[in-house]
KOLBA-296618 format. One record per residue (C-alpha): x, y, z; residue in three letters. Coordinates in steps of 0.5 Angstrom, whole numbers, padded with zeros to 4 digits, always signed. Each point is the difference from the previous one (the first is absolute). Example, Ala and Ser with C-alpha at 12.3 -4.5 7.8 and 13.67 -1.06 7.14 Angstrom:
<tivos>
+0025-0009+0016ALA +0002+0007-0002SER 
</tivos>
This chain:
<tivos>
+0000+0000+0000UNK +0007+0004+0000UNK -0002+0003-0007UNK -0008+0002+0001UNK -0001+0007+0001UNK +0000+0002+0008UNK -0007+0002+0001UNK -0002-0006-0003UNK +0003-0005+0005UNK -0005+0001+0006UNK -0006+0000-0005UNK +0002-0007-0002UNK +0001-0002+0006UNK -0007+0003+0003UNK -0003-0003-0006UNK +0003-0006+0001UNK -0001-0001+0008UNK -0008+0001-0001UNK +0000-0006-0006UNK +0004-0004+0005UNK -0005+0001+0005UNK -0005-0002-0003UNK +0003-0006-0004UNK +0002-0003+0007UNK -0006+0000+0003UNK -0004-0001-0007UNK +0005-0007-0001UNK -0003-0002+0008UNK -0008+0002-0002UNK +0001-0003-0007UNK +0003-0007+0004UNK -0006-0001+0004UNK -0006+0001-0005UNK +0004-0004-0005UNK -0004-0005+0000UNK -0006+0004-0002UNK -0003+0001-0007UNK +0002+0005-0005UNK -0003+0007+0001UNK -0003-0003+0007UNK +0005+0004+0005UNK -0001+0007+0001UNK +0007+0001+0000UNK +0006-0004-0001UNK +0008+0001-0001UNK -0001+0005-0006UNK -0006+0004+0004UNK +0004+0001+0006UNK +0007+0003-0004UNK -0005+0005-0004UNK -0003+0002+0007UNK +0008+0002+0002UNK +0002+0002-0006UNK -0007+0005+0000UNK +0002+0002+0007UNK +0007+0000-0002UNK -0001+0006-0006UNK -0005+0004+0004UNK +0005+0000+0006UNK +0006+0002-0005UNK -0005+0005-0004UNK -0003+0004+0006UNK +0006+0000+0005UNK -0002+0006+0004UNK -0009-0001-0001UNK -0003-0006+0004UNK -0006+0000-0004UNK +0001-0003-0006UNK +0003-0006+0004UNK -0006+0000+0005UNK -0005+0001-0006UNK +0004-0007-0003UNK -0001-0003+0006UNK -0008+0002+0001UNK +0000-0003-0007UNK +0003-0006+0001UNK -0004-0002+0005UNK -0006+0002-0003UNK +0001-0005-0006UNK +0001-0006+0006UNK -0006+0002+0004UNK -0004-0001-0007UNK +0004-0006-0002UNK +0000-0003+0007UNK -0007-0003+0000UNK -0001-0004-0006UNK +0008-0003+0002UNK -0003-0002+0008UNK -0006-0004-0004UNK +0005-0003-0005UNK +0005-0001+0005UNK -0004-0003+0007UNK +0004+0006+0005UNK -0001+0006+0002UNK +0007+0002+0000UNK +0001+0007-0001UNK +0008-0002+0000UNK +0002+0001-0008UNK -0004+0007+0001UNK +0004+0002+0006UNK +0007-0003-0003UNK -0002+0004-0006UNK -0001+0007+0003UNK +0008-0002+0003UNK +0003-0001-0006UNK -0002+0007-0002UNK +0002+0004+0006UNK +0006-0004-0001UNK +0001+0001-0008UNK -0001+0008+0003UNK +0005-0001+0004UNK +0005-0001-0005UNK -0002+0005-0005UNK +0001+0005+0006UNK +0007-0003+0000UNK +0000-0005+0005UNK +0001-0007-0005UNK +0005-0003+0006UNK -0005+0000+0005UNK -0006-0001-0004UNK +0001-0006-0003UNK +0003-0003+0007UNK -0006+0002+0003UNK -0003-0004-0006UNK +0004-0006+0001UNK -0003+0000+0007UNK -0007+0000-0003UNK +0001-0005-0004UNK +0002-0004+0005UNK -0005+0001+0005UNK -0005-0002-0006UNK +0004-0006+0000UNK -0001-0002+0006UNK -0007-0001+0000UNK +0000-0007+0002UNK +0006+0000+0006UNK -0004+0005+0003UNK -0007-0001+0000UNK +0003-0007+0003UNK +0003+0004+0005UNK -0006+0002+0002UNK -0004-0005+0001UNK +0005-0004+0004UNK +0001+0005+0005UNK -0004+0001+0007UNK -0003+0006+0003UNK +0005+0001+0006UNK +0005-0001-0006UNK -0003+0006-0003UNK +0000+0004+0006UNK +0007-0002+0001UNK +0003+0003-0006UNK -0004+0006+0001UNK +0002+0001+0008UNK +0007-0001-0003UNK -0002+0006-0005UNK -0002+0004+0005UNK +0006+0000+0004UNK +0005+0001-0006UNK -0003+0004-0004UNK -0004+0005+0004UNK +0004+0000+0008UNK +0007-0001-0003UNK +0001+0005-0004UNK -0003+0004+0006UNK +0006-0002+0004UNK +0007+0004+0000UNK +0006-0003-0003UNK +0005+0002+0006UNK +0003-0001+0006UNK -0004+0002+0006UNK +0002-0003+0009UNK +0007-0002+0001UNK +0005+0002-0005UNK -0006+0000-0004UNK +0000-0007-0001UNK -0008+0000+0000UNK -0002+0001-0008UNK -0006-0001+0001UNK -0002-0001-0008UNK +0006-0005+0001UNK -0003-0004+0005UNK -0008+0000-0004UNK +0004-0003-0006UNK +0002-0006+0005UNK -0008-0001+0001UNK -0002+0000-0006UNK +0005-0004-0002UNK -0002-0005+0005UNK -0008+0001-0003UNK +0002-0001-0006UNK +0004-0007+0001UNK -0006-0002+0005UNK -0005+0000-0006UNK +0006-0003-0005UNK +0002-0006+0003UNK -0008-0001+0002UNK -0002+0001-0009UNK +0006-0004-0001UNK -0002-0006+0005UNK -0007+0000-0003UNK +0001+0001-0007UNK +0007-0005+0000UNK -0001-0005+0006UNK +0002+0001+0007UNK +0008-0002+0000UNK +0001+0004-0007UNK -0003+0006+0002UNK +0005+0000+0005UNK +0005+0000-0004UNK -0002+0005-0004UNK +0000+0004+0007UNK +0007-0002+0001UNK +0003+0002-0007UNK -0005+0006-0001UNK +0001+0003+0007UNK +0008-0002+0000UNK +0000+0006-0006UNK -0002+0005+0005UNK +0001-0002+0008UNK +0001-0007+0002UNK +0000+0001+0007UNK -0008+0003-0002UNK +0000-0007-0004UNK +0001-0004+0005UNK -0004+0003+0006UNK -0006-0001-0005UNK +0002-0007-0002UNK +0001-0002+0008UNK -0007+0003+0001UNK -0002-0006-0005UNK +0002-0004+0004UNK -0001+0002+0007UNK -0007-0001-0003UNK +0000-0006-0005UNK +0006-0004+0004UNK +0000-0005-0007UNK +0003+0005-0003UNK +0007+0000+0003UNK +0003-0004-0005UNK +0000+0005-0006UNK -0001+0006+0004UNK +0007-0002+0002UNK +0002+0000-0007UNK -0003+0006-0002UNK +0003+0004+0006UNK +0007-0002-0002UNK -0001+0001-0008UNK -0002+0007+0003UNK +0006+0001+0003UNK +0004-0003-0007UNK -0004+0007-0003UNK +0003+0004+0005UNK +0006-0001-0002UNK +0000+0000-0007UNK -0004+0006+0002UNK +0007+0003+0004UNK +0004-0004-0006UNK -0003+0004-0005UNK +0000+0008+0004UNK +0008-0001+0001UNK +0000-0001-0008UNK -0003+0005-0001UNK +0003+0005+0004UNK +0008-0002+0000UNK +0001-0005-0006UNK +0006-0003-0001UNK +0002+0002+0007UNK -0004-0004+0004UNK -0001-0006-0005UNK +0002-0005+0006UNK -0005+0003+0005UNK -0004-0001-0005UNK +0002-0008-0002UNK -0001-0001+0008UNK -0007+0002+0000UNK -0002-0003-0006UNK +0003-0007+0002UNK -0003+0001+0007UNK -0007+0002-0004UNK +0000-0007-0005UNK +0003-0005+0006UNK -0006+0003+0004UNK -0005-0001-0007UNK +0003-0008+0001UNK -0001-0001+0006UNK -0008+0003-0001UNK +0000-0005-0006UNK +0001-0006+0005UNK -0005+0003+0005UNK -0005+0000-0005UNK +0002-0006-0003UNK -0002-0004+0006UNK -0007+0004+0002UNK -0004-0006-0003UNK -0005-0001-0005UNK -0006+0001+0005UNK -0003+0007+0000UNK +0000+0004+0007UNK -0008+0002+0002UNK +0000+0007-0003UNK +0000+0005+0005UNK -0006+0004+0001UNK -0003+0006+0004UNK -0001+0006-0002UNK +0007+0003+0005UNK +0005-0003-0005UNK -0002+0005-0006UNK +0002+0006+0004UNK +0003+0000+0007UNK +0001+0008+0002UNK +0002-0003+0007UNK +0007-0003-0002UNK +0001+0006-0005UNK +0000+0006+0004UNK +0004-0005+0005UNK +0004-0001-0006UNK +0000+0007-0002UNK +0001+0002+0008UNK +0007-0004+0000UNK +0003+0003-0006UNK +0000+0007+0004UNK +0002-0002+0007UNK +0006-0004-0004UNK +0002+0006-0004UNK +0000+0004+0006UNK +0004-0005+0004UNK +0005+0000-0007UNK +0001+0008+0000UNK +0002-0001+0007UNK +0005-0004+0000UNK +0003+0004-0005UNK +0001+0005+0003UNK +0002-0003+0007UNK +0005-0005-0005UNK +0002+0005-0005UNK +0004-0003-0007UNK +0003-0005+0004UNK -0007-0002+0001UNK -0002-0003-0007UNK +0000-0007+0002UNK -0005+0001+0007UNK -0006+0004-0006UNK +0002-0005-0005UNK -0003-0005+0005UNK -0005+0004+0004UNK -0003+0002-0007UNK +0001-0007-0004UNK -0006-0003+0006UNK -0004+0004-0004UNK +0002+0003-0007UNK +0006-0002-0003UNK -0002+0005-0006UNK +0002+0006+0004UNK +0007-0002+0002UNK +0002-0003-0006UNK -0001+0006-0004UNK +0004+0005+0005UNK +0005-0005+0001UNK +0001+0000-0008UNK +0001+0007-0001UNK +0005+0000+0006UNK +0004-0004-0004UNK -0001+0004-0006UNK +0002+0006+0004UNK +0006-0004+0003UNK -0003+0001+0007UNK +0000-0007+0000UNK +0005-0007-0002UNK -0003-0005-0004UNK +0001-0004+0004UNK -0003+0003+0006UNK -0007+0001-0005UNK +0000-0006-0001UNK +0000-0002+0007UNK -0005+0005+0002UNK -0005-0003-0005UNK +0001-0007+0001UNK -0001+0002+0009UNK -0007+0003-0003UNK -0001-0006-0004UNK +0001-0004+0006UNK -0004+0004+0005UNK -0006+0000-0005UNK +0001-0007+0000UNK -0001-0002+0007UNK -0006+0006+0001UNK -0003-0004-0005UNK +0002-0008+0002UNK -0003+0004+0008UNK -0006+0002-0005UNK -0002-0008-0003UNK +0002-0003+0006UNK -0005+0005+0006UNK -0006+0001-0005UNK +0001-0006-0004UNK +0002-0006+0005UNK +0006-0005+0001UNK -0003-0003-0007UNK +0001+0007-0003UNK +0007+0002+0003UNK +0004-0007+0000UNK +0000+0000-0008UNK +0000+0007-0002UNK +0007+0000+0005UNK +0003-0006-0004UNK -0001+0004-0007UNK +0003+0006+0004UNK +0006-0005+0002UNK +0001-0001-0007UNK +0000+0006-0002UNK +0005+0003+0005UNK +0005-0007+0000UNK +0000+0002-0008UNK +0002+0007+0001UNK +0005-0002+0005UNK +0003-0004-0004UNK +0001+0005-0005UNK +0002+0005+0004UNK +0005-0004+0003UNK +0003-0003-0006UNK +0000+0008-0003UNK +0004+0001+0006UNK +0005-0005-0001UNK +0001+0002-0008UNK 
</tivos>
């Protein structure tokens, strides 16, 4: 496009936009009624990309007036609203979805004439695919329950209308307590909750745990692992692959802090890095014999309406995570530089994120040796993993706990070895 005149450029590509909004959403339309006879869809694939294309020039032709795009969009309307009676008697539905999909691809053909062809056409790609996922979804709906429905909307209420509420700063001693921190915790733990419940329904008992396990490991495995121990504080049958589920939660944080150390120092911490990949995949294996033995026999699915949403356990949650911040900042202060080790540990009990990230930019500052992070890390690791194996064996009993400390055995003895003979070399 180097040898078009300037001003051309932008017209191709708002003309453009507008045809390809109505092409990817007119190539869903058309796919669904494909199956219909020959003049007997009200609009198909070539309907719709006419549609973003009207919308298209009216929006490139008219860019500072609005009536020519609102009149476009009244006719639009007019012409399926006519149409839509005879097409329901045809049909058998009342569905008024081509009509609306329609009205939305000429706002989107508008939006690219208006000089805006990237946005309009990934909004088209989200159309297309909620169109798509006609099936998915109305299955969805049928399958879920009441108090699932009001748990996703109580889980609404507390992240889109009271967190944003909440300031993002610190606040108490050494303004520790970020209150919108700390909500991100409950509603993490919400979240989880309602997770590991549709996983449990929808896949089985044993593999919706597991899904808890790896999905949770990807954020918090500490909050992984207190679900998964409620589970089986309430179903003891569980204990076998919730074991497995709680140690490949820990395999996840440690891929989780292998890939932040790569990331933020590259070659520089390549064998930090090689130590908490190895220790995440010997803790993937011993997950894998866990769940290996669990047995064929299904545990009785868990029931109550409490395990959707426990909003008990995640304030507590919630309420650990700032006393444990503040305790960090004062050790701190009373301990000083010297002191990096002893927050290491205290912070890794509930959060190993925090410190790795402060200990990697320490390092690429020069405040701290390699070794030195690395050692930091692997005390937060630690700490992190015996808060946990506390975690399993109080909440989910003896059955729970030996297992989860035989994965977490394996895990430490594997990066043991690594070190020790990294040492030697």
């Amino acid at each position: 496009m180097s040898n078009l005149p300037p001003d051309l450029v932008p017209t191709l590509q708002a003309v453009g936009g507008a045809l390809a909004t109505g092409l990817l959403v007119g190539l869903q339309r058309g796919w669904q009624a494909r199956e219909m006879p020959e003049g007997a869809r009200v609009a198909g694939l070539r309907t719709f990309t006419l549609i973003g294309f009207l919308g298209g020039l009216l929006g490139w032709g008219w860019p500072e007036s609005p009536w020519p795009i609102a009149a476009g969009l009244l006719a639009t309307g007019a012409l399926f609203a006519v149409s839509w009676p005879r097409a329901a008697d045809f049909a058998g539905t009342l569905s008024i979805t081509s009509a609306i999909a329609a009205l939305v691809t000429f706002v989107l053909g508008a939006v690219a004439g208006r000089g805006h062809p990237v946005h309009a056409v990934g909004a088209a790609v989200l159309v297309a695919l909620l169109l798509d996922l006609k099936g998915p979804l109305h299955r969805g709906l049928r399958r879920m329950q009441e108090t699932e429905l009001d748990a996703v909307l109580q889980l609404g209420v507390l992240s889109a209308v009271i967190l944003p509420l909440l300031p993002n700063e610190g606040f108490g001693p050494y303004d520790a307590i970020n209150p919108f921190q700390l909500w991100l915790a409950v509603i993490f733990i919400a979240a989880l909750s309602l997770l590991g419940h549709w996983a449990s329904r929808w896949h089985g008992v044993q593999h919706g745990l597991m899904w808890v396990g790896v999905l949770g490991g990807l954020a918090s495995s500490t909050a992984a692992t207190l679900s998964l121990a409620r589970s089986v504080q309430a179903t003891p049958a569980l204990a076998r692959p919730a074991a497995a589920a709680v140690v490949a939660a820990n395999g996840m944080m440690f891929i989780r802090m292998a890939v932040v150390v790569s990331l933020l120092q590259g070659g520089t911490g390549l064998r930090l890095v090689a130590l908490l990949v190895t220790m995440g995949v010997a803790c993937f294996a011993a997950a894998a014999v866990l769940w290996h033995g669990r047995g064929s026999a299904q545990a009785p699915q868990v029931e109550g309406e409490a395990k959707l949403f426990d909003l008990g356990t995640a304030f507590g949650f919630a309420l650990a995570l700032g006393v444990v911040a503040v305790l960090v900042r004062a050790a701190q202060d009373l301990m000083g530089t010297g002191g990096v080790y002893a927050v290491a540990f205290v912070s890794g009990a509930v959060d190993v994120d925090a410190i790795v990230l402060a200990s990697v930019h320490m390092l690429g500052r020069g405040e701290l040796s390699a070794g030195a992070t690395a050692t930091a890390i692997v005390l937060a690791a630690v700490a992190n993993m015996v808060v946990k194996l506390g975690m399993a064996a109080t909440l989910g009993g003896r059955a729970l706990g030996w297992r989860v400390a035989a994965g977490y055995g394996a895990a430490a003895a594997t990066g043991a070895a690594i070190a020790a003979v990294a040492a030697i070399a």
